[in-house]
N, C-alpha and C positions, 0 to 999 in steps of 0.2 A: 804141419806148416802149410798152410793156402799156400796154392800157386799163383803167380800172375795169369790173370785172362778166366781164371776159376769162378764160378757161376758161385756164390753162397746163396741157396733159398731159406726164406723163412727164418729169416734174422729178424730181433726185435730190438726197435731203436731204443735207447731209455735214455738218450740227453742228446741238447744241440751244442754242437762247437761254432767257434767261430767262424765268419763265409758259410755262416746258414747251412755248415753239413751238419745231417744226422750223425751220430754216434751209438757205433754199436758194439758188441764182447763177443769174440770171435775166438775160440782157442784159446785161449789170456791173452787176444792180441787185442788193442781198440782199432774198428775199422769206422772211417769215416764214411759216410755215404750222402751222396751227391743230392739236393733236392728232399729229402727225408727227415722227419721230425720224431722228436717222443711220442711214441704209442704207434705209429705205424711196423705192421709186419709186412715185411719186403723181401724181394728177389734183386741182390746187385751184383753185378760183376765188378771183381777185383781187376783193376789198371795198375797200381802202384806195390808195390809188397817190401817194406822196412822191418828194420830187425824188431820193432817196438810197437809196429799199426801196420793197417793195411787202408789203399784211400780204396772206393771203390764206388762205380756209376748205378744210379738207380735205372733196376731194366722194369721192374711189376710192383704194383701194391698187392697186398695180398690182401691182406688189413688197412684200412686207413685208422689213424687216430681221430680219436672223439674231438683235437684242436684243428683236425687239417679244414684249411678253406678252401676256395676257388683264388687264385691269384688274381687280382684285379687288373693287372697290368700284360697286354699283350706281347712285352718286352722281356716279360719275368724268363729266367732262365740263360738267357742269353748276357743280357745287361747286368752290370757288375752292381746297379741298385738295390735297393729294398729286394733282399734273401731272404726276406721270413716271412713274407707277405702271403706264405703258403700256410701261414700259422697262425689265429685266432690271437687279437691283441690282446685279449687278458691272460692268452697263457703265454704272449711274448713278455709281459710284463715279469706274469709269474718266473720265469728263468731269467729276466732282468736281474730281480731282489734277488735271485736265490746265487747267482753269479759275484754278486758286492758282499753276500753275506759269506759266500766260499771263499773269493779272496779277502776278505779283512781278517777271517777266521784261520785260514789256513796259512797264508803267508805273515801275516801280523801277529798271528798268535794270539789273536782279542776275542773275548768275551761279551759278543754285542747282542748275546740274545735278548737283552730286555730295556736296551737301546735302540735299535735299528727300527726305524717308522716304515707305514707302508709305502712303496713307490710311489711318485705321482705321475698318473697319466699323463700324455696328451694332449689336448682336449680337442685337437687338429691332427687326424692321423694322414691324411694325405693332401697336397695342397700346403704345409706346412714351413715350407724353407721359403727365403728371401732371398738366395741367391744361386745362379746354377752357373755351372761354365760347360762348354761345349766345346767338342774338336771338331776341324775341317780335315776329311781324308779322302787322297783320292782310291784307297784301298777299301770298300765296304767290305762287313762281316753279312753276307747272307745266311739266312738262314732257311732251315728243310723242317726242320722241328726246332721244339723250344730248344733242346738243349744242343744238339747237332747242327751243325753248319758248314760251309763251304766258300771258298774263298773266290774272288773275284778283283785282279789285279790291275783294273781297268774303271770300275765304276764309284760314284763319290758317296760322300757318306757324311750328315752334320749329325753329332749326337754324341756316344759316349765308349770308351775304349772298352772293350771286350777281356774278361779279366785274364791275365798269363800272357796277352796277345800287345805289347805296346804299338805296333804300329798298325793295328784293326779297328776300326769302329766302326758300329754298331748305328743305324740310320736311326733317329727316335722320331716317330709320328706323333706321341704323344707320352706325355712325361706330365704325373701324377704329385710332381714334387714340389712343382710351384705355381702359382695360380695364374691364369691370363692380366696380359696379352703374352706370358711368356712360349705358350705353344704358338701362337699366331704369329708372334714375331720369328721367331727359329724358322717354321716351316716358309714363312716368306722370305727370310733370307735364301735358306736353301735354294727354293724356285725360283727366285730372280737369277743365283750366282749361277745354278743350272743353263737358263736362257739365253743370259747372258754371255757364257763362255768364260765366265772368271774361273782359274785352276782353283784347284783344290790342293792342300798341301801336301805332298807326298816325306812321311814321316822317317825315312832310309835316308834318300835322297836330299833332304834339305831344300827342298824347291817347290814352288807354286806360290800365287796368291794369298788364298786365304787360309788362316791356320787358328785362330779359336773364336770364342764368340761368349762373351760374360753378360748375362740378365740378373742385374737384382732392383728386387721390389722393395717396398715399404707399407708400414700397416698406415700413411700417411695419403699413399694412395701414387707416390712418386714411383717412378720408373726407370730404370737407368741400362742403359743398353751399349758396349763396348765392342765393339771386331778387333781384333788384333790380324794384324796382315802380315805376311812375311815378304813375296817378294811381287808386290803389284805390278803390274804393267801401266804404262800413260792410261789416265782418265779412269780408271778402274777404281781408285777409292773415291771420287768424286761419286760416279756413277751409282754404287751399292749405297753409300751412304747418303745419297740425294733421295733415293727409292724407299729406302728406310723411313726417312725424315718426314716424306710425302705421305706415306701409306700408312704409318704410326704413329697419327698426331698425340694421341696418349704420353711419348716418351719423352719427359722431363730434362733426360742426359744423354746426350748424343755425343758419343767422345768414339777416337781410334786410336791404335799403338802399330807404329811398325817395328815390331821383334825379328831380327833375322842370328838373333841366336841359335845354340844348337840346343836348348834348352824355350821351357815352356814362361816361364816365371818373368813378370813385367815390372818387378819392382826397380829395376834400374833403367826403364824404357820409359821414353819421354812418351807424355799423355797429352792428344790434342781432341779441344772441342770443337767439336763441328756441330752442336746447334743446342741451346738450351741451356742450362747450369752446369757446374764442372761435380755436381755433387747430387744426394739426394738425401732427405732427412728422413730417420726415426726418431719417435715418441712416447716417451714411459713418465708418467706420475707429472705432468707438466715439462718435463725434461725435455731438451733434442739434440740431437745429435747426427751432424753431420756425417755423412759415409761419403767419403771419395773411392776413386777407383782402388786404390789401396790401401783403403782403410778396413782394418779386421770389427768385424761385430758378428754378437750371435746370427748365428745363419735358421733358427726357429724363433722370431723376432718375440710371439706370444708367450712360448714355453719360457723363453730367457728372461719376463719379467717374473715370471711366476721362481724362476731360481732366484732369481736376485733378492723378490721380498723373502724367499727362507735365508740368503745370506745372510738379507738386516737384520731378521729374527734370531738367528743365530747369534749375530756379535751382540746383541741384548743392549742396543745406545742409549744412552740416560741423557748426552747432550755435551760432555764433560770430557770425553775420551778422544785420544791420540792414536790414531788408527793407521796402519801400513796396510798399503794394500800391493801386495806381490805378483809382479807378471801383469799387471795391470791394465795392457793394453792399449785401446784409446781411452780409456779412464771409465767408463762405462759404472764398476761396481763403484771403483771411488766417491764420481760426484753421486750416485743413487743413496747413499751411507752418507753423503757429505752432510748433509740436513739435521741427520740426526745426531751429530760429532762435534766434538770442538774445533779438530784436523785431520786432516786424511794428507797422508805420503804415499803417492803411487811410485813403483819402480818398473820400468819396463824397457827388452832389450832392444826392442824395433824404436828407431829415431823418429821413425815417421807417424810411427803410433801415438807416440809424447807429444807430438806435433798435433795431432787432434787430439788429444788429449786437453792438453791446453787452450788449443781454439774451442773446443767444445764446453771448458771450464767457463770461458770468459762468453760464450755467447748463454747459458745458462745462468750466466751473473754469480759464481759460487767464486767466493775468496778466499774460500777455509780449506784448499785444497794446491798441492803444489805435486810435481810431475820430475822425476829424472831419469835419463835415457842410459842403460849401460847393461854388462854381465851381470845378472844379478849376483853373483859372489865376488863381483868384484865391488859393486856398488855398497850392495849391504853390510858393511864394514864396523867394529866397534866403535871408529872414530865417526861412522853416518852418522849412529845413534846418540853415539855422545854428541852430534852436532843439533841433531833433529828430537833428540829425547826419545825413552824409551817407550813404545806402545803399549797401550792400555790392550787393543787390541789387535792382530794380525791376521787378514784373509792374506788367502795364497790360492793363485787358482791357474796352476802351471801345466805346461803345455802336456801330451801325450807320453813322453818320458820320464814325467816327474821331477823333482828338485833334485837340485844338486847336491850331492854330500854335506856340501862345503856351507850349502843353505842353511841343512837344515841343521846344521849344528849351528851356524849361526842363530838359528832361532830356538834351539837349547839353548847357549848362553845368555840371548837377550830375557829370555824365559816370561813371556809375557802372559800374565795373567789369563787369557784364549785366544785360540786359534783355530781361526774357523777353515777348514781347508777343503777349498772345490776341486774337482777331479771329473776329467774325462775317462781314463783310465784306471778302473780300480785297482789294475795290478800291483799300477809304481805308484798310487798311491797309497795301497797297503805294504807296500816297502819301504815306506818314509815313516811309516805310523809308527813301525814296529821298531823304528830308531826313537821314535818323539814318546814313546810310551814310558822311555826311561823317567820320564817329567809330566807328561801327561796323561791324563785317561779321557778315554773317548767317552763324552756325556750326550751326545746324539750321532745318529746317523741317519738320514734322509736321499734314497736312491731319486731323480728326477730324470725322466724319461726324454729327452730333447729329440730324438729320432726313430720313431715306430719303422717299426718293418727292418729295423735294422739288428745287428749285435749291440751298438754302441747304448751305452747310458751314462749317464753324468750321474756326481755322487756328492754331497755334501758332509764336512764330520764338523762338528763342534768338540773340540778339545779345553778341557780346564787343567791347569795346575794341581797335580797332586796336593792335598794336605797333608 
């Protein structure tokens, strides 16, 4: 049995886990290794020691793998961002697919070797998201090296929480995730709040000025820029947000929130404008869609159209079909489907979402398409169906958790013809399959890549009706 603090040399990694650690076979233990990929041979010290793994810090390469790159991001290591960016995209991809085809296969029990398509890239690996949020702390993570650091209970910090560490963050000079003026703005906020003497929020304490900072863009060219403040003093939101307005004429959405919860989350906090539209639009296939400050949309605005046409591809629309679309959000797949449909039934939990859901239906001009707010299992009833008719077809493309029990047996009984089911999560959504197989067989699988450098991938199945 390894000890804790025990040096392992000359382990060889043969897979990545999740939080971008290496994975390696240790005595029949798996030890995780910190910063480490498949094909690298390494020297790491064991920190953690469990009855089943051991976790354990990369101290040497001895070998590098044939996929290891140069990290592109001077943050890497530290920042809880892009883990894999130490890894060659096409062999991030290669353990993308090979990760959707473990779980469909192993937890589902399916048979998808002559199903399953190739992944689809990127086409934007950095630069790629539309929206970022940032914390204000007066607690900086410095750092000594990438992966070591030291703490400093005195100095401020706008940028991103240091992972294990909730009240640390991590300063960012420069963030690779989303395209200008998003660094230009950040780092001027910072500098003026600095000059000016505005607090920074101290996250224990519940006290200070300023406490986050939301940027999203659009491939429209709009820009929408949010501070959420906690506890201002006179003339201090005037101040930063007049500085903003002047030095950023690019920004479309000038809006602020004062949160003094003890919590981060602004959906019950009233939202004021201070200069410009209270919104900013995206655009897909003639479509737009409105994005308020809380409004949910894909955060890879590109990659997201390119799922959405293998959605439509998937439900196969003649023009004639009754369509449910599950979790539906601001309605985004619905109205994109709406065109080629007779009717689209969105269902979705968030009230606000329905809310542009609908505004976005009617600024689109689509009438073949109608929106209800509630628990999906409470919603999706056999009295809905009997009310709204049964689907020709059903997308479902539910949160990180997956469906409910209670769903998806509703959608055994309605037993519709296909169902095309999106997934961020291929875990639970290979633990739905493998309930819905009773009735279904999976006739495609298509992994889509929405986040390079990351673990995450999104996954498409197309399901037919047994004959």
């Amino acid at each position: 049995m390894k000890k804790k603090n025990q040096v392992l040399e000359g382990i060889e990694i043969v897979d990545i886990a999740d939080q971008g650690k290496g994975v390696a076979k240790v005595d029949g233990l798996v030890c995780f290794v910190s910063h480490a990929i498949p094909g690298d041979k390494v020297d790491a010290q064991v920190f953690k020691k469990k009855k089943s793994f051991l976790e354990a810090r990369l101290l040497n390469i001895q070998t590098p793998s044939e996929d290891r790159v140069e990290p592109f991001c001077s943050h890497f290591g530290v920042c809880g961002g892009c883990k894999w960016q130490h890894m060659d995209y096409k062999a991030q991809l290669r353990f993308k697919q090979s990760h959707v085809y473990n779980a469909l296969s192993r937890i589902a029990h399916l048979d998808i070797s002559t199903c399953m398509e190739s992944i689809l890239p990127s086409k934007n690996t950095q630069y790629y998201r539309n929206k970022l949020e940032y914390t204000f702390s007066n607690k900086r993570w410095f750092v000594d090296k990438p992966v070591e650091g030291q703490q400093d209970e005195s100095s401020n910090a706008l940028g991103f929480h240091v992972p294990g560490r909730f009240d640390k963050i991590i300063g960012i000079e420069h963030c690779y995730l989303q395209r200008e003026p998003s660094n230009n703005i950040r780092n001027g906020i910072y500098e003026y709040a600095e000059k000016a003497g505005i607090s920074f929020y101290d996250l224990r304490r519940h006290e200070g000025a300023l406490r986050n900072l939301i940027i999203r863009t659009s491939t429209t060219g709009e820009v929408m820029v949010v501070v959420i403040f906690a506890y201002p003093e006179e003339n201090q939101v005037d101040s930063l947000m007049g500085y903003v307005q002047e030095s950023f004429p690019e920004i479309t959405s000038l809006q602020y929130v004062i949160n003094q919860k003890k919590n981060d989350t602004i959906f019950d906090q009233d939202v004021y404008l201070y200069h410009g539209q209270d919104c900013i639009y995206e655009q897909m296939e003639g479509l737009r869609f409105k994005i308020s400050v809380k409004s949910f949309y894909q955060t890879n605005s590109e990659q997201a159209y390119e799922l959405y046409k293998i959605v439509r591809e998937f439900a196969g629309l003649k023009g004639n079909e009754l369509v449910f679309d599950l979790y539906t959000g601001a309605g985004t797949i619905a109205q994109f489907v709406a065109r080629d449909a007779k009717h689209v039934v969105g269902i979705e939990y968030v009230e606000s979402a329905i809310a542009d859901a609908k505004e976005n239906a009617k600024l689109n001009g689509i009438t073949n398409a109608e929106f209800f707010a509630g628990d999906m299992k409470d919603v999706l009833t056999a009295e809905f169906v009997e009310e709204h008719g049964k689907p020709d077809v059903i997308i479902t493309d539910p949160p990180r958790a997956g469906m409910h029990p209670k769903v998806v047996e509703r959608i055994l009984e309605i037993a519709s013809p296909k169902v095309v089911y999106v997934s961020c999560n291929p875990s639970t959504q290979a633990r739905d399959l493998e309930v819905l197989s009773s009735l279904y067989e999976v006739e495609r699988v298509k992994p889509v890549d929405m986040f390079p450098h990351t673990q995450h991938i999104e996954n498409v199945v197309l399901l037919k009706l047994k004959q």
